[in-house]
C-alpha positions in Angstrom: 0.0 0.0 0.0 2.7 2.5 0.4 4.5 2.2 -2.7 0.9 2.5 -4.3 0.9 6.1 -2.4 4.3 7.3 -3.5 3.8 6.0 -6.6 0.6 7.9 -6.5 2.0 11.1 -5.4 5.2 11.0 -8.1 2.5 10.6 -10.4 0.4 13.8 -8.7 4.3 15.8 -8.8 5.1 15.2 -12.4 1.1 16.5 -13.1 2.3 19.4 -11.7 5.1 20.1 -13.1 3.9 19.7 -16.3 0.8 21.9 -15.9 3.1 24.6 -14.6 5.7 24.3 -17.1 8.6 24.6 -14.7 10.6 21.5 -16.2 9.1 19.1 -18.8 11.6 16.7 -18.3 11.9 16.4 -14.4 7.6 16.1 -14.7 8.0 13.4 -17.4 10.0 11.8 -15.3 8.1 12.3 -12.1 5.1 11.1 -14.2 6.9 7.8 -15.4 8.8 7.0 -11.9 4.9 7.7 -10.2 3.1 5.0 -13.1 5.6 2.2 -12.6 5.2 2.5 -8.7 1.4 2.4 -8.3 1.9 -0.9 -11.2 4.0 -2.2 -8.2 1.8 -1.7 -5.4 -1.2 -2.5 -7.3 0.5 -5.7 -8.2 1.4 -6.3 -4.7 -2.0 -5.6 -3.1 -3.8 -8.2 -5.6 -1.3 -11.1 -4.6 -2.2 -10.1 -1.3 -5.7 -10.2 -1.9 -5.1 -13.4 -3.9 -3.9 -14.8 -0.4 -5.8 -13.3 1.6 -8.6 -15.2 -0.2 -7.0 -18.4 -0.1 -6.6 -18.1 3.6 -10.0 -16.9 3.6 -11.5 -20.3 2.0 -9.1 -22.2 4.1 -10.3 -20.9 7.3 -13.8 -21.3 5.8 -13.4 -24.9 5.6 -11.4 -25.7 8.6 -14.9 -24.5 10.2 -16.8 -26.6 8.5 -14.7 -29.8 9.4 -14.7 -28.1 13.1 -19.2 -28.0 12.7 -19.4 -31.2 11.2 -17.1 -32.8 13.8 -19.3 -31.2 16.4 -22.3 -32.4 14.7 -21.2 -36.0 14.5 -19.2 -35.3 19.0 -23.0 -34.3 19.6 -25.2 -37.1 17.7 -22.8 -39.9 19.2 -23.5 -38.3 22.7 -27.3 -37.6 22.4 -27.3 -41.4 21.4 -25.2 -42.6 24.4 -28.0 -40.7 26.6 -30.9 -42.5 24.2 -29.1 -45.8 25.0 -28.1 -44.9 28.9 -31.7 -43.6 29.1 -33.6 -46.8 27.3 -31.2 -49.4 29.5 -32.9 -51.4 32.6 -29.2 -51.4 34.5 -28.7 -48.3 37.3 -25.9 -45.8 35.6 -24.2 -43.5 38.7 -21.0 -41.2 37.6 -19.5 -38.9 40.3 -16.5 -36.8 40.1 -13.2 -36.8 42.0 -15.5 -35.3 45.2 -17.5 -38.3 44.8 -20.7 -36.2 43.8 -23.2 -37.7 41.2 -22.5 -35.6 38.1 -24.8 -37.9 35.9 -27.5 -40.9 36.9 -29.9 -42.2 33.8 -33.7 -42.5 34.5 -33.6 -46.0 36.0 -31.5 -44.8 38.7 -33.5 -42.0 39.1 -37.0 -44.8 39.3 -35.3 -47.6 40.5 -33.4 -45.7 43.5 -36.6 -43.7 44.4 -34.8 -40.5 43.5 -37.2 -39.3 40.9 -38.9 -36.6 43.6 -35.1 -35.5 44.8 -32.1 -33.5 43.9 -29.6 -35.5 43.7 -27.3 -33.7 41.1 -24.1 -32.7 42.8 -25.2 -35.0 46.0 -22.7 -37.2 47.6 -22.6 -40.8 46.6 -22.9 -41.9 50.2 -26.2 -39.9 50.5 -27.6 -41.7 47.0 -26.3 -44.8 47.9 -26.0 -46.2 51.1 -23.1 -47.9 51.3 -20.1 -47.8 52.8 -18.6 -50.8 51.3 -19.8 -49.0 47.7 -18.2 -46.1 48.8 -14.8 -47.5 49.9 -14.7 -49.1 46.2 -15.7 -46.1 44.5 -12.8 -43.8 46.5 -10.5 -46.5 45.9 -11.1 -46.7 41.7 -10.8 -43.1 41.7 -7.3 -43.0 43.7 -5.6 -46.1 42.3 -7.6 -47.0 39.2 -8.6 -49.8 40.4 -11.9 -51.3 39.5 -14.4 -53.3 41.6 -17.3 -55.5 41.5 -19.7 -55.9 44.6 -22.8 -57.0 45.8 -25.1 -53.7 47.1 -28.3 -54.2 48.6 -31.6 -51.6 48.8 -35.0 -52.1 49.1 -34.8 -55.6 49.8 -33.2 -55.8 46.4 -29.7 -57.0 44.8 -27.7 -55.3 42.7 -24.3 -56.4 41.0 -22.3 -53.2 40.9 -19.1 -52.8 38.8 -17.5 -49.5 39.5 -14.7 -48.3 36.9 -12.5 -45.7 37.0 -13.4 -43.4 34.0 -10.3 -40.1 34.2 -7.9 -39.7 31.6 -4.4 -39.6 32.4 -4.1 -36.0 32.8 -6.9 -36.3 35.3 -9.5 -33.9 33.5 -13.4 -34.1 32.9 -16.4 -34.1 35.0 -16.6 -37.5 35.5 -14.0 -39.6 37.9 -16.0 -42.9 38.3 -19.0 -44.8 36.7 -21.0 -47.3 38.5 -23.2 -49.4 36.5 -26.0 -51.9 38.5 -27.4 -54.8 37.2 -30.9 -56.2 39.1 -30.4 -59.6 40.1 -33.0 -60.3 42.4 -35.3 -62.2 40.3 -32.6 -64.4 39.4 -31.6 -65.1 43.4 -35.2 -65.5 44.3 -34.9 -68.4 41.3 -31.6 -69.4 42.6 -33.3 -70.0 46.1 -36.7 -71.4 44.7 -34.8 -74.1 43.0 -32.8 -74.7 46.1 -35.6 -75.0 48.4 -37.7 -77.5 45.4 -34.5 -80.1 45.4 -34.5 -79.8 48.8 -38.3 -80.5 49.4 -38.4 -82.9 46.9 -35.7 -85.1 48.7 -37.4 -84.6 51.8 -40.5 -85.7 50.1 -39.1 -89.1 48.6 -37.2 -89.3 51.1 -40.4 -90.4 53.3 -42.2 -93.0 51.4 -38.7 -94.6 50.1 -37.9 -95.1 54.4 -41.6 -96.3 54.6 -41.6 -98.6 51.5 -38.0 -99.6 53.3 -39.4 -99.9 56.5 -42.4 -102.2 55.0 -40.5 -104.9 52.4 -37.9 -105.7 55.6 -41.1 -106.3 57.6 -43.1 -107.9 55.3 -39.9 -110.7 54.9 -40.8 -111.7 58.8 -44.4 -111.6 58.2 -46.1 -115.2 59.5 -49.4 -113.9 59.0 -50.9 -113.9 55.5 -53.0 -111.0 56.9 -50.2 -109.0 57.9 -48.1 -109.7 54.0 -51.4 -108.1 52.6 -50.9 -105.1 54.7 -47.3 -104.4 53.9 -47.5 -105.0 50.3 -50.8 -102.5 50.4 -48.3 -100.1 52.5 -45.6 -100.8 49.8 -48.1 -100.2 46.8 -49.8 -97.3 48.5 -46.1 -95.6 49.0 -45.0 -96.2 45.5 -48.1 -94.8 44.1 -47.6 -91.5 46.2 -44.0 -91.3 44.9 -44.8 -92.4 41.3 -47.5 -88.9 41.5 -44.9 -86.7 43.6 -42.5 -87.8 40.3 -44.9 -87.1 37.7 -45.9 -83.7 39.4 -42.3 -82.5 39.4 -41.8 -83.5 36.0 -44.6 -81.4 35.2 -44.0 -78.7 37.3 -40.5 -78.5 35.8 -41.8 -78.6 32.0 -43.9 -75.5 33.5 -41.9 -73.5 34.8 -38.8 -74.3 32.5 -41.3 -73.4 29.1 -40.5 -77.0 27.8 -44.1 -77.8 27.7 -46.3 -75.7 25.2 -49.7 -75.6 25.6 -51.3 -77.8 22.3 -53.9 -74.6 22.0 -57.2 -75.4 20.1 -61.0 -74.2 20.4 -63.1 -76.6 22.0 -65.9 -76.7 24.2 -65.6 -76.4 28.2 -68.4 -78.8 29.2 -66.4 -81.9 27.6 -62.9 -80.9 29.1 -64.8 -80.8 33.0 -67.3 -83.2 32.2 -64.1 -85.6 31.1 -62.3 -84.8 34.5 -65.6 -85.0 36.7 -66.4 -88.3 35.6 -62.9 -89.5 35.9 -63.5 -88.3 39.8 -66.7 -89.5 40.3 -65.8 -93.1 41.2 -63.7 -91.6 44.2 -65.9 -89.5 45.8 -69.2 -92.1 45.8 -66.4 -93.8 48.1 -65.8 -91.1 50.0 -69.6 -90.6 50.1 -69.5 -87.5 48.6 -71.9 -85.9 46.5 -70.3 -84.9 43.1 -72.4 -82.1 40.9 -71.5 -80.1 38.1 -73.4 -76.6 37.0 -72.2 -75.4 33.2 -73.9 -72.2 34.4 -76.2 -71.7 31.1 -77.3 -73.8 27.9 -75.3 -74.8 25.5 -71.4 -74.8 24.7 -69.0 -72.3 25.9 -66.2 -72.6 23.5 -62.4 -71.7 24.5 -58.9 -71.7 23.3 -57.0 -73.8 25.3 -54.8 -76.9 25.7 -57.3 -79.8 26.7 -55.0 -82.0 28.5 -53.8 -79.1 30.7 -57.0 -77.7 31.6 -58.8 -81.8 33.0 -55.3 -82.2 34.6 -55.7 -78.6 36.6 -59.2 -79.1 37.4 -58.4 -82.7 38.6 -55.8 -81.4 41.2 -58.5 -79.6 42.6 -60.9 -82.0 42.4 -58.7 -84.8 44.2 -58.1 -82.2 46.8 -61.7 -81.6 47.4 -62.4 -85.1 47.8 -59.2 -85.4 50.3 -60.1 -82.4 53.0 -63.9 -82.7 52.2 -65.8 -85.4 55.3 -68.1 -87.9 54.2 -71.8 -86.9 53.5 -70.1 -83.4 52.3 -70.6 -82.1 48.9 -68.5 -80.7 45.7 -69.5 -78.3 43.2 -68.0 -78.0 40.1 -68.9 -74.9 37.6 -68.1 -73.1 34.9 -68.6 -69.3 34.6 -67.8 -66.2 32.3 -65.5 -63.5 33.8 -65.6 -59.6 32.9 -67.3 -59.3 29.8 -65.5 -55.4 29.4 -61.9 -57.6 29.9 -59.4 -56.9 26.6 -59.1 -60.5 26.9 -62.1 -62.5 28.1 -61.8 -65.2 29.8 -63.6 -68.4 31.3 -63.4 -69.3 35.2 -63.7 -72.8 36.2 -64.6 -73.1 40.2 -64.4 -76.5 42.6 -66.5 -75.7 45.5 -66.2 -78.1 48.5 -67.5 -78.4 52.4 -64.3 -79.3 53.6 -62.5 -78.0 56.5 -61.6 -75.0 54.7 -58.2 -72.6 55.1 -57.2 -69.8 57.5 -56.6 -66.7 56.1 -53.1 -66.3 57.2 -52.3 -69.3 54.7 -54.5 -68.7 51.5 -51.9 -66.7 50.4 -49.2 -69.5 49.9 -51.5 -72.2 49.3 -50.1 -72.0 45.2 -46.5 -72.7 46.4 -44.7 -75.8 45.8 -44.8 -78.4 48.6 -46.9 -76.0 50.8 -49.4 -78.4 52.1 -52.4 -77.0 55.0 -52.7 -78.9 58.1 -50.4 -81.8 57.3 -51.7 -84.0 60.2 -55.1 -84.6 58.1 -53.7 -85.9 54.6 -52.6 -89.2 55.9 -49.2 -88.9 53.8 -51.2 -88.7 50.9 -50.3 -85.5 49.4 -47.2 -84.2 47.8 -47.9 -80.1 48.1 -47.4 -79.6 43.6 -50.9 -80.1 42.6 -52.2 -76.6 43.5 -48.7 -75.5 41.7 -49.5 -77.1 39.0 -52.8 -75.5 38.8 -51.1 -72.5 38.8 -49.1 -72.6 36.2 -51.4 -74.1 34.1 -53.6 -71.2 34.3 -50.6 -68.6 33.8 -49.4 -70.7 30.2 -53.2 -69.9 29.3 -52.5 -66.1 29.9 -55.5 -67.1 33.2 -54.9 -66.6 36.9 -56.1 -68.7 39.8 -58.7 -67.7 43.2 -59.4 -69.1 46.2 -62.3 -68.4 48.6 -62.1 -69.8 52.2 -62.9 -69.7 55.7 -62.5 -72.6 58.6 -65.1 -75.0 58.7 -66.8 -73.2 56.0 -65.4 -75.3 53.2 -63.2 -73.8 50.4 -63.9 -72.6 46.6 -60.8 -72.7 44.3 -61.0 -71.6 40.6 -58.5 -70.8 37.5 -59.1 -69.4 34.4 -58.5 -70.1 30.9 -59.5 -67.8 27.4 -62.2 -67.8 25.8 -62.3 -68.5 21.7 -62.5 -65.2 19.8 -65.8 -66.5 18.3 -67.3 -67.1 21.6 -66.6 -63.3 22.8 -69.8 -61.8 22.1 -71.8 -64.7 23.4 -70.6 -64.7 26.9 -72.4 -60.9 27.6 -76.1 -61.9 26.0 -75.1 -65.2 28.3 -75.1 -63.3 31.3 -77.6 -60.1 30.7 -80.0 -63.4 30.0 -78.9 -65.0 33.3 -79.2 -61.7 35.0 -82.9 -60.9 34.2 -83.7 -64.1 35.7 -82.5 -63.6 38.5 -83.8 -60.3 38.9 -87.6 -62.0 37.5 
């Protein structure tokens, strides 16, 4: 730019000198010398220009690559948080202070920290544990990670706590903890304990009395006496032959190895099948043995056949077994909720038994819990009601129980009902309803 403006002004002098006629030759020259410097600084300023451009577009696309990286740094973090966010496991990080900086929404719910602040809160506050705490100090001092067992709510959590800081020690976050739930799978852990160890107690008792019976019946004199034993012997095989087949079918159950054989039939045949199967039992029992359809003509549902008769005959036999002679059993079929999403049909077993306290209805459904044991006569083997159960839960049902002492008992389950029987069941029961009110 300067020799532009000396060239400029040589070029302004020799104009002058010229116009005043003092010297041609000195304003010639003045003129000339003035030209060629503004061509040089002209010349110069556009190369300058020229990189000044360049530098320009350069810098122009350095800051695209600088937005685009940012736009990529910013969708890989908002889908961390979508994945942190959509993720069952507890996600805790604190800083060097051991404050939470960050916890994901399953903290937040699982915790019961959804009503408080716990941003910038101390981890021992959050969490209480010491033994969580100690690990989480000692991964951010040494680097060390940990894995350990915390317990809250009555829950279990597997926590691994990693150390998170770079090596220069910066970022917010010093330590992540990351919490798995495994309490369903220690309450399975301690079901299937306590079932192997119930059902070696359970065969444990008829193999000592089927023992017990074949050593005895070897001094038997008597022919009356050999009848007994081999009775006792046949009697105990029989109970552990069921107690077999009923763990077996528990297992399948439970485990999802047996799949219901689903198919639309009608209702009345699968209990008629299983009340006539029964009935021989309770005439010699002298019971009396009735079944109500509740309504004319088929109920139609979509349900495994075999499943349902063998549900329905656990109750039945139990009935039978807790009901005294002269006593009466009432088996019926009945429509649920009409307004359900998923309709269903409740079979009941009413009896006039000796009925259940109320302090053990609710784990009647458990395996091997068995009600006043001093009345079965070794007879039962505590599955069939778990059976029922599950039965009714493969159907998508549930299972009910009405009781009282002395009163007698009324256990039910229920199964779906076919999608072509859906609207039938209301008209059913507005009929049924008028009359009762007639």
């Amino acid at each position: 730019m300067r020799t532009t403006a000396i060239g400029v002004g040589a070029m302004l002098l020799g104009v002058a000198l010229l116009a005043a006629e003092i010297s041609v030759a000195a304003g010639a020259l003045s003129l000339v010398l003035g030209v060629v410097l503004a061509a040089i600084g002209l010349w110069n300023a556009g190369a300058a220009v020229s990189k000044l451009s360049a530098s320009l577009s350069e810098t122009s696309q350095a800051r695209d690559a600088l937005r685009e990286e940012l736009g990529s740094r910013q969708a890989e973090r908002d889908q961390l948080e979508r994945a942190l966010a959509s993720t069952g496991d507890i996600v805790i990080a604190v800083d060097r202070d051991t404050r939470v900086r960050y916890l994901n929404p399953a903290a937040e719910r699982l915790l019961g920290l959804v009503e408080q602040p716990v941003r910038d809160a101390p981890l021992l506050d959050v969490v209480e544990d010491p033994d969580l705490y100690d690990a989480v100090r000692l991964a951010d001092a040494e680097g060390t990670p940990a894995m350990l067992v915390v317990l809250r709510a009555e829950r279990r959590y597997r926590t691994v706590v990693a150390p998170v800081s770079d090596i220069a020690g910066t970022g917010p976050w010093s330590v992540v903890l990351a919490m798995h739930d495994l309490s369903d799978l220690y309450e399975a852990e301690i079901a299937r304990r306590d079932f192997f160890i119930n059902a070696s107690h359970e065969l444990r008792t008829p193999l000592s009395t089927i023992s017990a019976a074949a050593e005895t019946l070897e001094l038997a004199r008597k022919p009356e006496d050999a009848q007994r034993f081999r009775e006792i012997i046949l009697s105990e095989a029989g109970r552990m032959q069921q107690l077999v087949e009923e763990m077996l079918a528990l297992a399948r159950l439970e485990s999802g190895l047996t799949e219901p054989q689903m198919e639309t039939a009608a209702i009345e045949s699968m209990i008629g099948a299983a009340v006539e199967s029964i009935r021989p039992q309770a005439s010699r029992e002298g019971l009396s043995l009735t079944y109500d359809a509740n309504g004319a003509g088929s109920t139609m549902v979509n349900a495994d056949a075999e499943l349902v008769e063998r549900a329905l005959l656990n109750l039945l036999h139990n009935a039978v077994k807790f009901t005294d002679a002269g006593g009466e059993i009432d088996v019926r079929s009945e429509h649920g909720d009409p307004s359900d999403p998923a309709p269903m049909v409740w079979i009941r077993v009413r009896d006039t038994g000796i009925g259940i306290e109320q302090a053990e209805q609710s784990r009647i459904f458990q395996r091997f819990y068995r009600v006043d044991r001093a009345r079965q006569s070794g007879g039962g083997t505590g599955l069939g009601l778990a059976v029922v159960r599950h039965i009714a839960e493969v159907h998508g049902g549930a299972v009910s129980l009405e009781s009282a002492p002395g009163a007698g008992s009324t256990f039910g389950f229920s199964i779906p009902l076919a999608l072509s029987s859906v609207a039938e069941p209301s008209s059913a029961l507005q009929s049924e309803a008028s009359q009762r009110e007639v």
